[in-house]
N, C-alpha and C positions, 0 to 999 in steps of 0.2 A: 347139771346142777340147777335144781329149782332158787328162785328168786328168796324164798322164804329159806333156805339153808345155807344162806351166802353170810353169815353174821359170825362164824368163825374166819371168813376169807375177809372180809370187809375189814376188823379189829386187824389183822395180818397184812393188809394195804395201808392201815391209817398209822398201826404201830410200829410197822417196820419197816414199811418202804414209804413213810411218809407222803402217803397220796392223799390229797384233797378229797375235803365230804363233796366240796362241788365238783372232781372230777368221777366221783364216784357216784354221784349221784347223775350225771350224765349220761354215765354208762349204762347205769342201771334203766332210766328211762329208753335208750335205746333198745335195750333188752327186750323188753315193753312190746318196743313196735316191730323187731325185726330177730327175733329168738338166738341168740346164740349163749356161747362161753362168757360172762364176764371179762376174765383178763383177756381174751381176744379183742372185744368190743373195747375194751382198756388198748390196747396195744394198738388196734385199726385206726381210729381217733387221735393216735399220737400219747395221749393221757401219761402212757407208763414209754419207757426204753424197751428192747429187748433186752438188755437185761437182766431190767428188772420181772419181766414178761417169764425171764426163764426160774429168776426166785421164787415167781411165784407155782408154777408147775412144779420146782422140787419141794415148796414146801405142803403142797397137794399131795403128793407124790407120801411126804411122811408122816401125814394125821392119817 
Protein backbone atom coordinates (compact mmCIF):
# COMPACT_ATOMS: atom_id res chain seq x y z
CA UNK A 1 0.00 0.00 0.00
CA UNK A 2 1.42 3.27 -1.39
CA UNK A 3 1.66 6.35 1.14
CA UNK A 4 -0.81 8.25 -0.89
CA UNK A 5 -3.86 5.48 -0.40
CA UNK A 6 -3.36 5.15 3.35
CA UNK A 7 -6.22 7.94 4.08
CA UNK A 8 -8.98 5.27 4.17
CA UNK A 9 -6.45 3.31 6.87
CA UNK A 10 -5.42 6.41 8.65
CA UNK A 11 -9.53 7.89 9.29
CA UNK A 12 -9.77 3.72 10.49
CA UNK A 13 -6.69 4.21 13.12
CA UNK A 14 -7.86 7.66 14.29
CA UNK A 15 -11.64 6.69 14.35
CA UNK A 16 -11.50 3.49 15.68
CA UNK A 17 -8.66 2.51 17.37
CA UNK A 18 -7.89 5.75 18.58
CA UNK A 19 -4.29 6.15 17.38
CA UNK A 20 -2.57 9.48 17.58
CA UNK A 21 -1.93 11.90 14.50
CA UNK A 22 1.59 11.90 16.21
CA UNK A 23 1.94 8.31 16.35
CA UNK A 24 0.74 8.13 12.87
CA UNK A 25 2.58 10.51 11.71
CA UNK A 26 5.73 8.71 13.08
CA UNK A 27 5.04 5.92 11.34
CA UNK A 28 4.46 7.36 8.38
CA UNK A 29 7.92 9.12 8.30
CA UNK A 30 9.39 5.83 8.92
CA UNK A 31 7.78 4.59 5.91
CA UNK A 32 9.70 7.30 4.23
CA UNK A 33 13.01 6.00 5.16
CA UNK A 34 12.80 2.33 5.41
CA UNK A 35 9.51 1.13 2.98
CA UNK A 36 7.18 -1.21 4.64
CA UNK A 37 3.44 -1.88 5.80
CA UNK A 38 2.03 0.93 7.88
CA UNK A 39 0.44 -1.16 10.65
CA UNK A 40 3.69 -3.18 10.84
CA UNK A 41 5.91 -0.07 11.17
CA UNK A 42 2.74 0.79 13.84
CA UNK A 43 3.17 -2.46 15.60
CA UNK A 44 7.37 -2.59 15.27
CA UNK A 45 7.65 0.86 17.12
CA UNK A 46 5.32 -0.29 19.92
CA UNK A 47 2.67 2.62 18.60
CA UNK A 48 -0.39 0.02 18.33
CA UNK A 49 -0.92 -3.58 20.45
CA UNK A 50 -1.27 -6.61 18.62
CA UNK A 51 -4.37 -6.53 18.92
CA UNK A 52 -5.00 -3.87 17.75
CA UNK A 53 -2.46 -4.81 14.85
CA UNK A 54 -4.90 -7.69 14.12
CA UNK A 55 -8.19 -5.09 13.75
CA UNK A 56 -6.47 -3.58 11.70
CA UNK A 57 -5.55 -6.53 9.02
CA UNK A 58 -9.26 -7.71 9.49
CA UNK A 59 -10.51 -4.57 8.78
CA UNK A 60 -8.09 -4.44 5.41
CA UNK A 61 -9.16 -7.72 4.84
CA UNK A 62 -13.18 -6.17 4.50
CA UNK A 63 -12.88 -2.86 2.39
Amino acid sequence: MLPSTYSGLINFLQEDLAISTAYISVALRHCEQDPGPLPMILWQYGLITLEQLDRIYDWQEST
